[in-house]
CHARMM internal coordinates of N, CA and C (Angstrom, degrees):
IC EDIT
DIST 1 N 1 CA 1.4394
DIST 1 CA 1 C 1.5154
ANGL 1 N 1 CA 1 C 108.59
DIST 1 C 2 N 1.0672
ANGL 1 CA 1 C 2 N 119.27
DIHE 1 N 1 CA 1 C 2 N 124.85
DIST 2 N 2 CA 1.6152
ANGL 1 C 2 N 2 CA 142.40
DIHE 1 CA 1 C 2 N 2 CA 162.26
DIST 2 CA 2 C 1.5375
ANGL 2 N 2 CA 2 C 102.84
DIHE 1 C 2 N 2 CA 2 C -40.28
DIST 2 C 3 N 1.2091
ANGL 2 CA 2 C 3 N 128.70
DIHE 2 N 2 CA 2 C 3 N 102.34
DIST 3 N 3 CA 1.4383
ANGL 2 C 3 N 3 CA 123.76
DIHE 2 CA 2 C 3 N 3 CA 129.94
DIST 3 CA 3 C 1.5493
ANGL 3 N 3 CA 3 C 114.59
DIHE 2 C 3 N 3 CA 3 C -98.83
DIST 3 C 4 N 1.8538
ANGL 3 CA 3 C 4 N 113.63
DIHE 3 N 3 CA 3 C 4 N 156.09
DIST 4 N 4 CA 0.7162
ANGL 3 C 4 N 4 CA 125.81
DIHE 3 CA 3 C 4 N 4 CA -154.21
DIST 4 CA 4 C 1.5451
ANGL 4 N 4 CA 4 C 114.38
DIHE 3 C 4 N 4 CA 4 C -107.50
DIST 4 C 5 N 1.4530
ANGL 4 CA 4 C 5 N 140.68
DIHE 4 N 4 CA 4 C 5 N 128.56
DIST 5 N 5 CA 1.1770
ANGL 4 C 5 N 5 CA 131.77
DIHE 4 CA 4 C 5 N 5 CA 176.51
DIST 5 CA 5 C 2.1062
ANGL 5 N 5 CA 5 C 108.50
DIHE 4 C 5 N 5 CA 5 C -32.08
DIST 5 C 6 N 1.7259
ANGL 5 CA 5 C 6 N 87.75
DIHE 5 N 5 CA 5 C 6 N 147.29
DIST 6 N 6 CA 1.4662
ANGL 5 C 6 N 6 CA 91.45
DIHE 5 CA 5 C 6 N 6 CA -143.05
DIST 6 CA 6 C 1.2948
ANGL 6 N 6 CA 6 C 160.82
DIHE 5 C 6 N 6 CA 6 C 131.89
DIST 6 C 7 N 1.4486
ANGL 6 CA 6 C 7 N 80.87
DIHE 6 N 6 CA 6 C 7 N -104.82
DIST 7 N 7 CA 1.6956
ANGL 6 C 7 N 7 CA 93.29
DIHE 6 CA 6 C 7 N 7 CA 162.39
DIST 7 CA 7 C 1.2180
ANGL 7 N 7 CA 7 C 113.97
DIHE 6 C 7 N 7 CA 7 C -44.31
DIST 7 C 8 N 1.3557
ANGL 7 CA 7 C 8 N 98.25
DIHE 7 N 7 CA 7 C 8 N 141.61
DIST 8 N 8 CA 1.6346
ANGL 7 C 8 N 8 CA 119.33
DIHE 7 CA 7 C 8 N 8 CA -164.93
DIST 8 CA 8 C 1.2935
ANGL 8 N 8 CA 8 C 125.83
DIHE 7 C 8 N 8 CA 8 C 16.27
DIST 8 C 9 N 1.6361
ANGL 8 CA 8 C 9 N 109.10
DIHE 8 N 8 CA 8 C 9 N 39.20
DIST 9 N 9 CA 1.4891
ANGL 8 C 9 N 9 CA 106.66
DIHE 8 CA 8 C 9 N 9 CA 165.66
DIST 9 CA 9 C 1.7453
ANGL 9 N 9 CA 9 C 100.46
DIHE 8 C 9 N 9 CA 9 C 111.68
DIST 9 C 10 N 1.2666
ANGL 9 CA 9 C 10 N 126.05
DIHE 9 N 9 CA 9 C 10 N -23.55
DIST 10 N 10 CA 1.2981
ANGL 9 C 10 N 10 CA 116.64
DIHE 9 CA 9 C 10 N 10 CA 164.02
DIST 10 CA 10 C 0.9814
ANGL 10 N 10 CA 10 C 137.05
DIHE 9 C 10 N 10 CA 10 C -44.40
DIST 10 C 11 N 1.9589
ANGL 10 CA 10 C 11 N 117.38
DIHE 10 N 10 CA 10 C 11 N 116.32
DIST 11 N 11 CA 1.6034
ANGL 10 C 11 N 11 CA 105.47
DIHE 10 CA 10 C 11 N 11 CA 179.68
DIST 11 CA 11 C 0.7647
ANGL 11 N 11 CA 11 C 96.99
DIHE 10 C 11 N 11 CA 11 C -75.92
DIST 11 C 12 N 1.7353
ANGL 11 CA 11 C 12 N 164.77
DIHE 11 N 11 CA 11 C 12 N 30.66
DIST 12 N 12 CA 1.6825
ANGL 11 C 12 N 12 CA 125.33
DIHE 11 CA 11 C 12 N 12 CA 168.19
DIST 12 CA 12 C 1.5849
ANGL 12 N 12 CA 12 C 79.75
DIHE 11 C 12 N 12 CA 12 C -152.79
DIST 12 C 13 N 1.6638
ANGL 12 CA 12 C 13 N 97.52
DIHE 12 N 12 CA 12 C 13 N -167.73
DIST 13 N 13 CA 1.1837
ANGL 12 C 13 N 13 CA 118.09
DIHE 12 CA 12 C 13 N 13 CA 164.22
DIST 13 CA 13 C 1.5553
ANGL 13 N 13 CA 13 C 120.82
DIHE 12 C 13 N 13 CA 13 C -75.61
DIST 13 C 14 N 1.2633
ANGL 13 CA 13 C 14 N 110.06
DIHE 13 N 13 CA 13 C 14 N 138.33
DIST 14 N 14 CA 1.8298
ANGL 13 C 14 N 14 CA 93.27
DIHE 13 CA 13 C 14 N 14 CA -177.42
DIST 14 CA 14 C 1.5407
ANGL 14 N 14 CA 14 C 96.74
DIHE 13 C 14 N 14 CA 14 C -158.89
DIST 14 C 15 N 1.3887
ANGL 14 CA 14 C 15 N 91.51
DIHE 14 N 14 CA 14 C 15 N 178.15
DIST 15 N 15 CA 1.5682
ANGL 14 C 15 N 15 CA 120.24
DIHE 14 CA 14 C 15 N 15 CA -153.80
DIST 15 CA 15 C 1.5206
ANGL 15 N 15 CA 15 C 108.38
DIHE 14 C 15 N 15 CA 15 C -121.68
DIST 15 C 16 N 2.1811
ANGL 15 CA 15 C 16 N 124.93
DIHE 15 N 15 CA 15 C 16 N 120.23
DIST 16 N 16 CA 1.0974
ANGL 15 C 16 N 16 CA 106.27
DIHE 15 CA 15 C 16 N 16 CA 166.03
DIST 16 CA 16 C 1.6236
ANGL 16 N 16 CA 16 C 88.58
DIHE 15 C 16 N 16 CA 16 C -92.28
DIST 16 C 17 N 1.6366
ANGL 16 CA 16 C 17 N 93.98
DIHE 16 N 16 CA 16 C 17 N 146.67
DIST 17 N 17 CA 1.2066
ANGL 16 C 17 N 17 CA 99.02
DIHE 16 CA 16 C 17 N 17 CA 149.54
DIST 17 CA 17 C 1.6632
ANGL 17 N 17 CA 17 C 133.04
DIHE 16 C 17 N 17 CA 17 C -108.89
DIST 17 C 18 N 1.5287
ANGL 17 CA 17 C 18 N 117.19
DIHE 17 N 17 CA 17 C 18 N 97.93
DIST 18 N 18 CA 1.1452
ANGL 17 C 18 N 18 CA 127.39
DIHE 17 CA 17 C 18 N 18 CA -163.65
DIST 18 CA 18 C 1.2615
ANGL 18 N 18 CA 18 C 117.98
DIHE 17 C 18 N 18 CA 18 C -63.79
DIST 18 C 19 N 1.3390
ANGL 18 CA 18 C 19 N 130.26
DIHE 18 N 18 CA 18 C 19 N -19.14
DIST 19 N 19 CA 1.5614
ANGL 18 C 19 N 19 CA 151.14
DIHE 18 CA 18 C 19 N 19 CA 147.37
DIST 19 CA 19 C 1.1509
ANGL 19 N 19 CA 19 C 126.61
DIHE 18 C 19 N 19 CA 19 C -22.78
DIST 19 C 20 N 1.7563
ANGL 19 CA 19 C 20 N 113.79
DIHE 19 N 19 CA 19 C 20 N -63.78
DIST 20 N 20 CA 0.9880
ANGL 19 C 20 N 20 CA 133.85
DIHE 19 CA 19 C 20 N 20 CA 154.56
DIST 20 CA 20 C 1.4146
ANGL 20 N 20 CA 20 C 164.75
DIHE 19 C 20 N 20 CA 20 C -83.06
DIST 20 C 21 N 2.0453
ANGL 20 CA 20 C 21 N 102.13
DIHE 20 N 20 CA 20 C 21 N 47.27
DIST 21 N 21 CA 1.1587
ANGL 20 C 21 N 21 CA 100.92
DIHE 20 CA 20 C 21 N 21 CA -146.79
DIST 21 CA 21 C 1.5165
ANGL 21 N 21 CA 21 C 102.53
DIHE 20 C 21 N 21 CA 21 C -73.86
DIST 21 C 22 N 1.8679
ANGL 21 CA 21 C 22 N 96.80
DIHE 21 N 21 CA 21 C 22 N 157.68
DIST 22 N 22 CA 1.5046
ANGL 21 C 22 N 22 CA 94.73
DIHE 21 CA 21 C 22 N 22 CA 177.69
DIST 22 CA 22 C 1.5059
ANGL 22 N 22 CA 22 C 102.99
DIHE 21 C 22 N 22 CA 22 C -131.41
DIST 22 C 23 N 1.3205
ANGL 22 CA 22 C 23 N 130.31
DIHE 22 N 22 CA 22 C 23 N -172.00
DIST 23 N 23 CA 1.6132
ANGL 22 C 23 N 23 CA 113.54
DIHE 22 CA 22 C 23 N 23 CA -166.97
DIST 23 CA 23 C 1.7158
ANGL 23 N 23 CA 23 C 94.99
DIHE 22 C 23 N 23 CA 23 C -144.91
DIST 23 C 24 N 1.4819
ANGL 23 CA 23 C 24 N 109.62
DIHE 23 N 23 CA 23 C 24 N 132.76
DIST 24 N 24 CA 1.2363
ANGL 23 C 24 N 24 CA 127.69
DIHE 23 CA 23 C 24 N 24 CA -166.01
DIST 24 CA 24 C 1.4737
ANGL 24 N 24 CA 24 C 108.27
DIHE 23 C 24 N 24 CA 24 C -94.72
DIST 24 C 25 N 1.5169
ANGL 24 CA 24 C 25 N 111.98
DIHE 24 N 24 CA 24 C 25 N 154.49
DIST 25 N 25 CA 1.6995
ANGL 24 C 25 N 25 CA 115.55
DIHE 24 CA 24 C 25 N 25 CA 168.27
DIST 25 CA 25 C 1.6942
ANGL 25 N 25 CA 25 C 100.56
DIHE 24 C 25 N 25 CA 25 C -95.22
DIST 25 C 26 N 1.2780
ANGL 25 CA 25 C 26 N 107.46
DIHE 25 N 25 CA 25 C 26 N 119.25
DIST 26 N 26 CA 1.7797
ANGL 25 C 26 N 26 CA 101.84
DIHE 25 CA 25 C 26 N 26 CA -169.76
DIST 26 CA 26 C 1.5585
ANGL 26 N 26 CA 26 C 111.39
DIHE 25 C 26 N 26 CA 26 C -90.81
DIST 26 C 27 N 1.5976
ANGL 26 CA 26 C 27 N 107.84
DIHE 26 N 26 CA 26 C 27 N -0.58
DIST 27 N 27 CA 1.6598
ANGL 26 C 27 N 27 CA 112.56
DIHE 26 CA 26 C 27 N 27 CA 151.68
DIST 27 CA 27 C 1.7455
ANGL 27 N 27 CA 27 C 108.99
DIHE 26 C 27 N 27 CA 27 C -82.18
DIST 27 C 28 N 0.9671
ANGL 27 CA 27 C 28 N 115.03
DIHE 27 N 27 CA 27 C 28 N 42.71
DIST 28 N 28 CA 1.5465
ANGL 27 C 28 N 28 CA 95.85
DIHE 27 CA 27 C 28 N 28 CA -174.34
DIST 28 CA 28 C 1.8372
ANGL 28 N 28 CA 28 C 84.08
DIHE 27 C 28 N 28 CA 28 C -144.78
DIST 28 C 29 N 1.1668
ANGL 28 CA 28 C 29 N 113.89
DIHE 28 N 28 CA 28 C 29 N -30.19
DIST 29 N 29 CA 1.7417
ANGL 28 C 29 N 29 CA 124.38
DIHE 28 CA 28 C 29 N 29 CA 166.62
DIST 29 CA 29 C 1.4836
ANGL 29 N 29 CA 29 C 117.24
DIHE 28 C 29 N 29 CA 29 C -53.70
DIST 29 C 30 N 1.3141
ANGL 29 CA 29 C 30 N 122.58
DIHE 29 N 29 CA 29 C 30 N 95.84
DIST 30 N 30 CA 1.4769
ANGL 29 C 30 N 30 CA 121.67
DIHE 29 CA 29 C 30 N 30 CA -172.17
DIST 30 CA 30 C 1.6324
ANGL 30 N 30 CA 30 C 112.19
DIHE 29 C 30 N 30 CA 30 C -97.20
DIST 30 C 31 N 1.1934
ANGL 30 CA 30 C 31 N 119.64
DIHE 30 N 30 CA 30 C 31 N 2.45
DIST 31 N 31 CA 1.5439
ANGL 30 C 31 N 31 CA 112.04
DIHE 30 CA 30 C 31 N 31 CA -170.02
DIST 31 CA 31 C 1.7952
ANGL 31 N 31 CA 31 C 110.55
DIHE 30 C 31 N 31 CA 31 C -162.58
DIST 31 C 32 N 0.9279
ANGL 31 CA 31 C 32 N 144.01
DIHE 31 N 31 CA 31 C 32 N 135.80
DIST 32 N 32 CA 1.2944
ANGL 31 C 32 N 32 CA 142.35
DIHE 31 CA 31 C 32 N 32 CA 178.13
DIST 32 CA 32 C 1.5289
ANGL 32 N 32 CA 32 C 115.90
DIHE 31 C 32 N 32 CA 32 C -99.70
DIST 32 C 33 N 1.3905
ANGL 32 CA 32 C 33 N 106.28
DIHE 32 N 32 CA 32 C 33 N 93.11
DIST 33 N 33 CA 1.4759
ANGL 32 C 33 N 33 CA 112.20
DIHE 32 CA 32 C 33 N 33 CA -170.64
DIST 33 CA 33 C 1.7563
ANGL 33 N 33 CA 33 C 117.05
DIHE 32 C 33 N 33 CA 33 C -36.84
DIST 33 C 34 N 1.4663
ANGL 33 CA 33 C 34 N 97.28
DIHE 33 N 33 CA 33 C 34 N -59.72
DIST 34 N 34 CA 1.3116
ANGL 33 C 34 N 34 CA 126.76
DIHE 33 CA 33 C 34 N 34 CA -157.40
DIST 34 CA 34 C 1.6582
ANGL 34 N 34 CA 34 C 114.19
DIHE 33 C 34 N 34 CA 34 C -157.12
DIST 34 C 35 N 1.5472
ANGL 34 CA 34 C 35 N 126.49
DIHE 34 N 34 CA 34 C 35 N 176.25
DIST 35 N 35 CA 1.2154
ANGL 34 C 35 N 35 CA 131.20
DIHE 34 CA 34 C 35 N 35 CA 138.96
DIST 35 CA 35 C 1.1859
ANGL 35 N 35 CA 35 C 124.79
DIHE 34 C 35 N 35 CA 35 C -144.94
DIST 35 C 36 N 1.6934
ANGL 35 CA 35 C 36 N 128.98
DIHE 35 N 35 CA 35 C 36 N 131.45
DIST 36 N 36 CA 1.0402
ANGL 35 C 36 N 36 CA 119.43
DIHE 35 CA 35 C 36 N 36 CA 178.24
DIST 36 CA 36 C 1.5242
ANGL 36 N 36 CA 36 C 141.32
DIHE 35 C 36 N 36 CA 36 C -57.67
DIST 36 C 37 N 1.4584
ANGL 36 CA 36 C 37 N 126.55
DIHE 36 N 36 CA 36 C 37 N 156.19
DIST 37 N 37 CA 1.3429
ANGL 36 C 37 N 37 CA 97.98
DIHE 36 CA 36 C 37 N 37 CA -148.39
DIST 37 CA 37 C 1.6389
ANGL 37 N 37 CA 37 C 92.36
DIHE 36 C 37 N 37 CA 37 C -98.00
DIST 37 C 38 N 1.5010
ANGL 37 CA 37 C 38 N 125.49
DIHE 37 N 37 CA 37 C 38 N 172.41
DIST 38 N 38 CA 1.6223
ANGL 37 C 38 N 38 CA 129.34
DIHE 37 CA 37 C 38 N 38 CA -167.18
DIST 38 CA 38 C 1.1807
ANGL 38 N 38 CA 38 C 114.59
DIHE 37 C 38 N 38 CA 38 C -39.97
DIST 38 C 39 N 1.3940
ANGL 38 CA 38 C 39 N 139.74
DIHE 38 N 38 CA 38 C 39 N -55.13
DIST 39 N 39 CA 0.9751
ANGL 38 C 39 N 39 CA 141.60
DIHE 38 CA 38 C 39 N 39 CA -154.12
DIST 39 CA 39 C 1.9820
ANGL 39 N 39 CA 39 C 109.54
DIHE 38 C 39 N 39 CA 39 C -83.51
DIST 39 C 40 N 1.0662
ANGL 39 CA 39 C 40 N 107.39
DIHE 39 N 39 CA 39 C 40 N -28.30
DIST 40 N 40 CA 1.7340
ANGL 39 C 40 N 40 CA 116.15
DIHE 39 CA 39 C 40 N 40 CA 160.49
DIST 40 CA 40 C 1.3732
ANGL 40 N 40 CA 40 C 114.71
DIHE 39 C 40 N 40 CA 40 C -67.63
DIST 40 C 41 N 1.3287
ANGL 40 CA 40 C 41 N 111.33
DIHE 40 N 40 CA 40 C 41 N -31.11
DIST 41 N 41 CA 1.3321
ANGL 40 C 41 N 41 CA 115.92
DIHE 40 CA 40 C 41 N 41 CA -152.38
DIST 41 CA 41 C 1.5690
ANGL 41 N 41 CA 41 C 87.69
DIHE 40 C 41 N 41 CA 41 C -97.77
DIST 41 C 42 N 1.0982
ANGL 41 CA 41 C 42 N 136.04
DIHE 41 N 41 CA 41 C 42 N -44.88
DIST 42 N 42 CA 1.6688
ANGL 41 C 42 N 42 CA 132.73
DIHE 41 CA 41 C 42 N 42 CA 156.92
DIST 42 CA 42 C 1.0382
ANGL 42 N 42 CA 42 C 128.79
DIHE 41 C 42 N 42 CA 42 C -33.59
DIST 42 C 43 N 1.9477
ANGL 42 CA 42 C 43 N 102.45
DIHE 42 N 42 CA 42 C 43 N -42.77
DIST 43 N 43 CA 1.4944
ANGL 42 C 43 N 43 CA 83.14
DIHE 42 CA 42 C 43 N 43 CA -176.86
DIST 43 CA 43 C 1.7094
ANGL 43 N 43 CA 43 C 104.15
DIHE 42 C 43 N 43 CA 43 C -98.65
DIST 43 C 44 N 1.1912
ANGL 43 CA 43 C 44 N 140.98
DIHE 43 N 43 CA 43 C 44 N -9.42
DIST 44 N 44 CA 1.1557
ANGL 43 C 44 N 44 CA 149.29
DIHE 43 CA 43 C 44 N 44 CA 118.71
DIST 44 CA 44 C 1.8183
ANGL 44 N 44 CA 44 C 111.39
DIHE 43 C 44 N 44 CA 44 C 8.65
DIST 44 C 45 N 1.4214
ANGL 44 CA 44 C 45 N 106.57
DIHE 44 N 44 CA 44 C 45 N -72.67
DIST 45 N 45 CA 1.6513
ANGL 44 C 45 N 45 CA 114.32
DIHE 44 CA 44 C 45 N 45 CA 179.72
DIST 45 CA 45 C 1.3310
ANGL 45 N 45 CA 45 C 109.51
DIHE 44 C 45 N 45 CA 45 C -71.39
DIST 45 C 46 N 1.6017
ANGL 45 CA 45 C 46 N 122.50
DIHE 45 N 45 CA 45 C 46 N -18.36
DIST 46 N 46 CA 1.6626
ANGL 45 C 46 N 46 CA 120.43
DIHE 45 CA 45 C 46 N 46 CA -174.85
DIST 46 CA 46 C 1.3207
ANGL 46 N 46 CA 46 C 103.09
DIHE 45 C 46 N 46 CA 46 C -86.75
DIST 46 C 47 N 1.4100
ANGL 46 CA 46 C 47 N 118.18
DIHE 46 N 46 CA 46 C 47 N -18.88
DIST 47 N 47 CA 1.6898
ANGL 46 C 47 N 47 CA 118.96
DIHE 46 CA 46 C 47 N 47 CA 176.06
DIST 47 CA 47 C 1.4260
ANGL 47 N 47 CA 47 C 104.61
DIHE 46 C 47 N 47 CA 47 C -84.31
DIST 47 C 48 N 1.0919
ANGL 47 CA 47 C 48 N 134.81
DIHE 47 N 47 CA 47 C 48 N -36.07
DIST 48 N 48 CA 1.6138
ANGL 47 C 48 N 48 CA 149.66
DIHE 47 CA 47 C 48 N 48 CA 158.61
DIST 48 CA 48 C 1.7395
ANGL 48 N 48 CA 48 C 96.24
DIHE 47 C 48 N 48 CA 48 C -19.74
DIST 48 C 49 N 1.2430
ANGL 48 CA 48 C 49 N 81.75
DIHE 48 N 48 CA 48 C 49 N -75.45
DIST 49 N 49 CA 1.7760
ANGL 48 C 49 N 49 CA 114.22
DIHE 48 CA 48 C 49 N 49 CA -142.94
DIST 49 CA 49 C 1.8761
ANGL 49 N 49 CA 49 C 86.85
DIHE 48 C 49 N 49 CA 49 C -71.47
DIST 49 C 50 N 1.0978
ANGL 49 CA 49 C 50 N 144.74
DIHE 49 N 49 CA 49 C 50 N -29.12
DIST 50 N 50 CA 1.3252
ANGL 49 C 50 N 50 CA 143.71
DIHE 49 CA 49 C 50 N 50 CA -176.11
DIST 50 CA 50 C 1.7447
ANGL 50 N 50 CA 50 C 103.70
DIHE 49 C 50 N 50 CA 50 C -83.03
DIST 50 C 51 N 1.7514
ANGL 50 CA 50 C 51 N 99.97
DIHE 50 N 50 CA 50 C 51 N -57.00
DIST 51 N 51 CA 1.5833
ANGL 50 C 51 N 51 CA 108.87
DIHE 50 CA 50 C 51 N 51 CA 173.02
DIST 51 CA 51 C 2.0107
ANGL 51 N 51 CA 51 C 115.88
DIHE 50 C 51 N 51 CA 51 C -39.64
DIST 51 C 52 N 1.0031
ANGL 51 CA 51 C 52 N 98.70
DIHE 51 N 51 CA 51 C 52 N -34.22
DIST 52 N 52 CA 1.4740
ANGL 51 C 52 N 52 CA 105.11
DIHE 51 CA 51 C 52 N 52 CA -156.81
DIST 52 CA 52 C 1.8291
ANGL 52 N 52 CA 52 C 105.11
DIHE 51 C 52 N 52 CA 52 C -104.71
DIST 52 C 53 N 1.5588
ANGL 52 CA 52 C 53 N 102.63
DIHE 52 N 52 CA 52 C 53 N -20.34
DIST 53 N 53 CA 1.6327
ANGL 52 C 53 N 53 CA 111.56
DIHE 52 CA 52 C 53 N 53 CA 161.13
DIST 53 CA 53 C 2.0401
ANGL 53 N 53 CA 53 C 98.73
DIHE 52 C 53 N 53 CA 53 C 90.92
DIST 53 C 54 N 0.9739
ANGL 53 CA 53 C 54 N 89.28
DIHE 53 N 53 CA 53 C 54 N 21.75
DIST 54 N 54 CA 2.1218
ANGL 53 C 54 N 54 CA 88.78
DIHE 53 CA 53 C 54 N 54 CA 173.03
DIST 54 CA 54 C 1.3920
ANGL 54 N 54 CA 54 C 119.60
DIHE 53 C 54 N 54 CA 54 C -113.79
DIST 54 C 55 N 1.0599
ANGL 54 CA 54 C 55 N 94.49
DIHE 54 N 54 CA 54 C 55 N 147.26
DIST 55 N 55 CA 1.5206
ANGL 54 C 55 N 55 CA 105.35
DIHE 54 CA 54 C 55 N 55 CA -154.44
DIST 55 CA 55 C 1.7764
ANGL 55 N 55 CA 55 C 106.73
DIHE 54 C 55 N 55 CA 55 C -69.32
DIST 55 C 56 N 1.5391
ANGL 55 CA 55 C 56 N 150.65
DIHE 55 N 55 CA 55 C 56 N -175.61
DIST 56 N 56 CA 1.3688
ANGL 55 C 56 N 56 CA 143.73
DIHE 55 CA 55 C 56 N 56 CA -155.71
DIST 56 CA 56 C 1.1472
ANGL 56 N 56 CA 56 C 107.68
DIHE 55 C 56 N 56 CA 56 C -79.99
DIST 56 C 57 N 1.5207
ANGL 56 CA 56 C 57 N 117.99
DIHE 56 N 56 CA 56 C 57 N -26.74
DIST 57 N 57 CA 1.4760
ANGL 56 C 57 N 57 CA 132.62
DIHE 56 CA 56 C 57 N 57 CA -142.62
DIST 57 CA 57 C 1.6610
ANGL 57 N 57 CA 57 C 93.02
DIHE 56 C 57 N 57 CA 57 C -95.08
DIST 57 C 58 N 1.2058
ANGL 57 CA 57 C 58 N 142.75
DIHE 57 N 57 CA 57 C 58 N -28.36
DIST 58 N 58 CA 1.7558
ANGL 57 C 58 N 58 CA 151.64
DIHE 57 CA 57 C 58 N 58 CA -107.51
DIST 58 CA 58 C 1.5348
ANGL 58 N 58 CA 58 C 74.79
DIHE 57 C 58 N 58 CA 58 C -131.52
END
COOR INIT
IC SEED 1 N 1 CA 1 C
IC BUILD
């Protein structure tokens, strides 16, 4: 999914890739760039939630 330079703090244009989720150590996270704002971040979780095969509710 296309996010757009910007959003939530992105310098460029960029890419989630919902395909590939991978899982972070959040002691190892020193700074909070940005956050995307609801409506990215929705459709963000609907690529999740399709990628991973669970239904809206899950």
């Amino acid at each position: 999914m296309a996010l757009p330079q910007g959003a939530g703090g992105l310098q460029r244009e960029s890419v989630a890739l919902c395909h590939q989720v991978t899982t972070l150590d959040r002691g190892k996270l020193t700074e909070r760039l940005g956050a995307l704002p609801d409506d990215l971040l929705g459709q963000v979780s609907k690529g999740l939630r399709i990628a991973q095969d669970l239904s809206p509710d899950e």
